[in-house]
C-alpha positions in Angstrom: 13.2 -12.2 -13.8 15.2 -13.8 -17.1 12.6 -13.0 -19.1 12.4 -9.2 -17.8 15.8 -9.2 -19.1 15.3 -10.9 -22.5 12.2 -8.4 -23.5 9.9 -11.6 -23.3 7.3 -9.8 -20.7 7.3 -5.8 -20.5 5.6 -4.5 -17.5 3.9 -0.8 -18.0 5.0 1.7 -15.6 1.1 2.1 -15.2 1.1 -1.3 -14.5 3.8 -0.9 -11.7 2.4 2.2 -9.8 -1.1 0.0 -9.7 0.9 -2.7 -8.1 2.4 -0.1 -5.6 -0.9 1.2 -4.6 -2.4 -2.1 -4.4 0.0 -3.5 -1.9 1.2 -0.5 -0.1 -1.1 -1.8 3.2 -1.4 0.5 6.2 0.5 -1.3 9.3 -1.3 -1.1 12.4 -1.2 -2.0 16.1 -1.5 -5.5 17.1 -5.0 -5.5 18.7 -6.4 -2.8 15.6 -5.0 -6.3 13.3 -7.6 -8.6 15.2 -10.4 -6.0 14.8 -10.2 -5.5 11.4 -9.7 -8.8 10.5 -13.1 -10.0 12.6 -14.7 -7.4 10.9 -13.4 -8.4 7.5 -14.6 -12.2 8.5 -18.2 -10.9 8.7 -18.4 -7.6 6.8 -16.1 -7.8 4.1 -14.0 -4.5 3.0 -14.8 -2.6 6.6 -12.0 -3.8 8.1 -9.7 -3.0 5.4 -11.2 0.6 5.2 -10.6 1.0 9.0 -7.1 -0.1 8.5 -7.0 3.0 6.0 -7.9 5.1 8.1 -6.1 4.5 11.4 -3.1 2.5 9.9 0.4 4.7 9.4 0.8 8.6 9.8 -1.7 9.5 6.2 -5.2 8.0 5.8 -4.8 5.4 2.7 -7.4 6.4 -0.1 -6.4 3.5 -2.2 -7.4 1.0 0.4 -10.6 2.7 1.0 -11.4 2.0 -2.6 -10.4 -1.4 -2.2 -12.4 -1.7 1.0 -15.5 -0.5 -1.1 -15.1 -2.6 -3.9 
């Protein structure tokens, strides 16, 4: 953070709001955490693409993007 101060490192605000979008993760129920974690062990992104979708109030469209990558 000292060097935030002292101008040695500038983060872009582009660079902040990918950050944001990256690790705003969807919080879901405690048996919905297992699932999608199985899922992730043996198809990788599904689980985090289910999470998207039934995690929180609004589907996550960054996580699905995640998910597909």
């Amino acid at each position: 953070m000292a060097n935030l101060k002292n101008g040695l490192m500038q983060i872009n605000a582009q660079d902040l709001r990918v950050w944001e979008l990256i690790t705003n993760v969807p919080q879901v129920g405690n048996i919905w955490s297992y699932v999608c974690m199985v899922l992730n062990i043996f198809l990788p992104g599904t689980g985090t693409m289910l999470c998207a979708c039934i995690g929180d109030a609004n589907m996550n469209k960054t996580q699905i993007g995640v998910g597909i990558v």
